[in-house]
C-alpha positions as CSV (number, residue, x, y, z in Angstrom):
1,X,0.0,26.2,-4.0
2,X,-0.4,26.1,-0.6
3,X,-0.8,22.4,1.4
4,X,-3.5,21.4,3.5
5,X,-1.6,20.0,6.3
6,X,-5.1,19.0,7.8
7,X,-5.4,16.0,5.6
8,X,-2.3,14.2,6.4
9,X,-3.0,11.0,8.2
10,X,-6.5,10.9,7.6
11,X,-8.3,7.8,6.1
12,X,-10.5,7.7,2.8
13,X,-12.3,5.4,0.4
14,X,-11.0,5.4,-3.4
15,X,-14.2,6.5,-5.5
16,X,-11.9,6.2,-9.1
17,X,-9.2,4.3,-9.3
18,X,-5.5,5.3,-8.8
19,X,-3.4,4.7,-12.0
20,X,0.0,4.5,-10.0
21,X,2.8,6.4,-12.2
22,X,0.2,6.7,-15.0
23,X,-2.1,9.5,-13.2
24,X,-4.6,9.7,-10.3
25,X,-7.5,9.0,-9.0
26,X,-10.3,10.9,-6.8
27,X,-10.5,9.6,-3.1
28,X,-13.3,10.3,-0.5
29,X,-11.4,11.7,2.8
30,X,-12.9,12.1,6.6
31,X,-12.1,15.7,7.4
32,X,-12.8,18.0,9.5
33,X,-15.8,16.6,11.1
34,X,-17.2,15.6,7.1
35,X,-16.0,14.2,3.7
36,X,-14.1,15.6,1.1
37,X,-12.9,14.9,-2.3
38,X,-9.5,14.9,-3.8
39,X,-7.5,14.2,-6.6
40,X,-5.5,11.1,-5.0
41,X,-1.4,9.8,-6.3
42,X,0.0,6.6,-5.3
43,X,3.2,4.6,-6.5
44,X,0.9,1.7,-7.3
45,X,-2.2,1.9,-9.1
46,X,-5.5,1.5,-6.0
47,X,-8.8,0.2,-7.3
48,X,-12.2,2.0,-6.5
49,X,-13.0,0.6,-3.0
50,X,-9.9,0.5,-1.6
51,X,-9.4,2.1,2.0
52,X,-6.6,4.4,1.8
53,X,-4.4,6.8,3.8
54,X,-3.2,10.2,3.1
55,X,0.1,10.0,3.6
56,X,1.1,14.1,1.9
57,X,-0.8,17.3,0.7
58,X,0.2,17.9,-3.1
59,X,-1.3,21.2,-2.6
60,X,-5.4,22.3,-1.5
61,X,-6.9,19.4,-3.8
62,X,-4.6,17.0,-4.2
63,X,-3.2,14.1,-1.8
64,X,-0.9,11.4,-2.3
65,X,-1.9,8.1,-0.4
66,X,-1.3,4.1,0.3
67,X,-3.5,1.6,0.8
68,X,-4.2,1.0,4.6
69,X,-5.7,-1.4,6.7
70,X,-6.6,-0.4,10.1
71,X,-5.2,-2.7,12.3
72,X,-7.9,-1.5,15.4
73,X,-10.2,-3.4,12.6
74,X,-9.0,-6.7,14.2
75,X,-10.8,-5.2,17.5
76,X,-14.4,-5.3,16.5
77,X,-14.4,-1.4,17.8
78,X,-15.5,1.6,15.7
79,X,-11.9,2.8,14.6
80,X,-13.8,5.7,12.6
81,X,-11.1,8.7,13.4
82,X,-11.6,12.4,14.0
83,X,-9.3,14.5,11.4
């Protein structure tokens, strides 16, 4: 399947809950000027809430991610990127 190259370094909120090695969970991305859902991976299991980033494409729909902390955050500014 294809990858959606567009994704990769874009920032999300986790909407279910990763299950690390167990499974995955659905993340909320900033996209293309919107939001879009995926099925999210990550080595260790991310609880609903978590800010995350995309770190691959797994193919159209799927995404693997970390945890992130945006480290403009510390500034006070809007850090809301444009992927």
């Amino acid at each position: 399947m294809p990858q959606d190259e567009a994704v990769i370094g874009c920032t999300g909120k986790v909407l279910i809950g990763t299950r690390g090695a167990a499974g995955p969970g659905e993340v909320l991305v900033r996209v293309r000027g919107g939001s879009e859902t995926f099925l999210a991976w990550s080595e260790d299991p991310l609880p609903a809430g978590a800010t995350v980033l995309v770190i691959e494409s797994r193919g159209r729909r799927e995404v693997g991610v970390i945890e992130w902390a945006d480290p403009l955050d510390a500034l006070g500014g809007d850090s809301a990127g444009a992927c």
